[in-house]
C-alpha positions as CSV (number, residue, x, y, z in Angstrom):
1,X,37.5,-16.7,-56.1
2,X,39.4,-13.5,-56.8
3,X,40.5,-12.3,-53.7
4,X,41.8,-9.2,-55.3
5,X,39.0,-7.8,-56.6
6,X,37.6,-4.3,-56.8
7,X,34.2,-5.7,-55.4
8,X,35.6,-8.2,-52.7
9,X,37.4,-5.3,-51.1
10,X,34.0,-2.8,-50.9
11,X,32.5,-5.5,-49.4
12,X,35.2,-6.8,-47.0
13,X,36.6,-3.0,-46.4
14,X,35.1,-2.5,-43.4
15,X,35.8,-5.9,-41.7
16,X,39.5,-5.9,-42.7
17,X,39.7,-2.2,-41.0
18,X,38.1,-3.8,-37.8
19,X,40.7,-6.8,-37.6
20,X,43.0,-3.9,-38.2
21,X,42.2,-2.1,-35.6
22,X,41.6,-5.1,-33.2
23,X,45.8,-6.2,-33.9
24,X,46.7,-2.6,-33.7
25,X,45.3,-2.4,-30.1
26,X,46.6,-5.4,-28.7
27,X,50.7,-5.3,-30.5
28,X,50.5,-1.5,-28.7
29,X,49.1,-3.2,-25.7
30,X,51.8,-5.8,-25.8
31,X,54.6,-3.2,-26.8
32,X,53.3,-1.3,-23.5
33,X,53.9,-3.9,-21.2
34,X,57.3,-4.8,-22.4
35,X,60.5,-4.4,-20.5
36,X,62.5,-1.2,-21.2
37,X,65.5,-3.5,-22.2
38,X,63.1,-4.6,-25.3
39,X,61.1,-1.6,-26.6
40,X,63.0,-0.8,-29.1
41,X,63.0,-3.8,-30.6
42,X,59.0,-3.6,-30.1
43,X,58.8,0.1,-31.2
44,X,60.9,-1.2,-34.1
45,X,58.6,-4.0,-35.1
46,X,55.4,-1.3,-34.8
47,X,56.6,1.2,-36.8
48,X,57.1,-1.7,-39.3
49,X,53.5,-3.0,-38.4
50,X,51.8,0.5,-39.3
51,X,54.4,0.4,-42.6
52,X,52.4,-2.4,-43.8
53,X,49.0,-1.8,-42.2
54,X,49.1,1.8,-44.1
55,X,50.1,0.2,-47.1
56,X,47.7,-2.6,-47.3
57,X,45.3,0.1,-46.3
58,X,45.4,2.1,-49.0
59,X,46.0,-0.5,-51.7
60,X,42.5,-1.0,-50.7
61,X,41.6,2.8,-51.6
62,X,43.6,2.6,-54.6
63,X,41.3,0.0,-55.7
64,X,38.2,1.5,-54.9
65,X,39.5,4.8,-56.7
66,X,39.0,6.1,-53.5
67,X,38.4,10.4,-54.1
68,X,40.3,11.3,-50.8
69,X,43.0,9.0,-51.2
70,X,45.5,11.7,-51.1
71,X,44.5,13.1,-48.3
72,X,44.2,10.0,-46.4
73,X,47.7,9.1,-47.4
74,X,49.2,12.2,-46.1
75,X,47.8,11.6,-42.8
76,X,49.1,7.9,-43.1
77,X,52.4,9.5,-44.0
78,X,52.6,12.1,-41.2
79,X,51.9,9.4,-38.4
80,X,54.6,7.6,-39.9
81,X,57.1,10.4,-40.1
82,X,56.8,11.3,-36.4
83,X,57.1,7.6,-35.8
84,X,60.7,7.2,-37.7
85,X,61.7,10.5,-36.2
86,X,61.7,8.8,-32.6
87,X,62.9,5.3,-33.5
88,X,66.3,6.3,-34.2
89,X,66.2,7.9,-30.7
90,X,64.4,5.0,-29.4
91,X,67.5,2.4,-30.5
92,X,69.4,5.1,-29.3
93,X,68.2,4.5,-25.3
94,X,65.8,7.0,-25.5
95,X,62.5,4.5,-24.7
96,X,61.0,7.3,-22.5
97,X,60.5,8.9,-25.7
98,X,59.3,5.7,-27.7
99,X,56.1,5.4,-24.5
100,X,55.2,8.6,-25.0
101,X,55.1,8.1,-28.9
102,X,53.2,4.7,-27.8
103,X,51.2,6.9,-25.3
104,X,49.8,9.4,-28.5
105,X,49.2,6.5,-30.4
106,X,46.0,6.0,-29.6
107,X,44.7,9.4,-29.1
108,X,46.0,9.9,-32.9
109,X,44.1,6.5,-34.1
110,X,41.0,7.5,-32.5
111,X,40.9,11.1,-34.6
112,X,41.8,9.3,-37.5
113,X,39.5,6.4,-37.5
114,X,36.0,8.4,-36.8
115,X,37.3,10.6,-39.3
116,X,39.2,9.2,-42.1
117,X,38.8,5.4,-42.0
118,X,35.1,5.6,-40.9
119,X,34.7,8.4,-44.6
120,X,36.6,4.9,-46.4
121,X,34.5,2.7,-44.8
122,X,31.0,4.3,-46.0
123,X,32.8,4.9,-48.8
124,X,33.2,1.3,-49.4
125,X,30.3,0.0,-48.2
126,X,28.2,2.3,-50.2
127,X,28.9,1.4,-53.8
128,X,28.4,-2.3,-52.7
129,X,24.8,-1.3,-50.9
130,X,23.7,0.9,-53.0
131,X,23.9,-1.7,-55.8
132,X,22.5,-4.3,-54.3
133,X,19.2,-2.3,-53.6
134,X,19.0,-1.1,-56.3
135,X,19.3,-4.6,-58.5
136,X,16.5,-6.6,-55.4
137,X,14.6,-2.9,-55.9
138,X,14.4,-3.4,-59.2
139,X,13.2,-7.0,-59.2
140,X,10.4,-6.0,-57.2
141,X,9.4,-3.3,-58.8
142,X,9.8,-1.2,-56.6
143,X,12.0,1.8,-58.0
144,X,9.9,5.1,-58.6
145,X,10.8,6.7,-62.0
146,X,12.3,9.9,-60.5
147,X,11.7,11.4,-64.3
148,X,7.7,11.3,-63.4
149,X,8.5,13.9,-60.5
150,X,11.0,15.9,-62.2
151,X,9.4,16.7,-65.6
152,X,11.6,17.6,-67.5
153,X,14.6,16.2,-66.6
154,X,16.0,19.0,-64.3
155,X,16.8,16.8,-61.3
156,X,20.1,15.4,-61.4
157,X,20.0,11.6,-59.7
């Protein structure tokens, strides 16, 4: 099987974002409880987490041809940006700084996941769905002709 697919990934979207989000929580959980003598080698090793989570993330969109891709990115890229302007400061001795970055975390997860990862997801999913309705549908019989209520063809569908 190709795991690589265009298909595999609408289908598996969602679930990959939900073990996503399920790591995320508990490596900031984990960074949280650490001793101040190792957060910065925890903040470290989460910025380089959300590197590759992003990345992985929207490889996925890319895939898809995912329309807000750019926008999605740029928020991906500004939560990244405010992360590599503390971890300098953070190595530096500054790990006040790095829990409060660790602090905003989640609040900044939580606007961007029930708005632009749960838009993705449906995205995704939809495509996938939608096609698979409409092909059992089909079988059945049971598709209307939408031309027999719009005469004339002035509907689009």
């Amino acid at each position: 099987m190709n795991f690589s697919t265009t298909s595999w990934m609408a289908r598996n979207a969602a679930g990959m974002m939900a073990e996503a989000r399920g790591e995320t929580a508990e490596r900031m959980a984990r960074l949280s409880r650490t001793s101040d003598d190792q957060f910065a080698e925890g903040f470290n090793a989460l910025v380089a987490y959300f590197e590759t989570s992003f990345r992985d993330e929207e490889a996925v969109m890319e895939a898809l041809s995912y329309p807000a891709l750019r926008s999605h990115r740029e928020q991906h890229a500004r939560a990244l940006a405010a992360l590599h302007h503390a971890q300098p400061q953070v190595e530096g001795g500054d790990i006040a700084l790095g829990r409060e970055a660790l602090d905003l975390l989640p609040k900044w997860l939580l606007l961007h996941r029930s708005t632009m990862d749960l838009a993705l997801a449906h995205a995704a999913r939809t495509p996938a769905l939608r096609s698979r309705r409409h092909s059992s549908a089909a079988r059945a019989g049971a598709l209307p002709d939408r031309r027999a209520r719009y005469p004339g063809g002035h509907a689009s569908v």
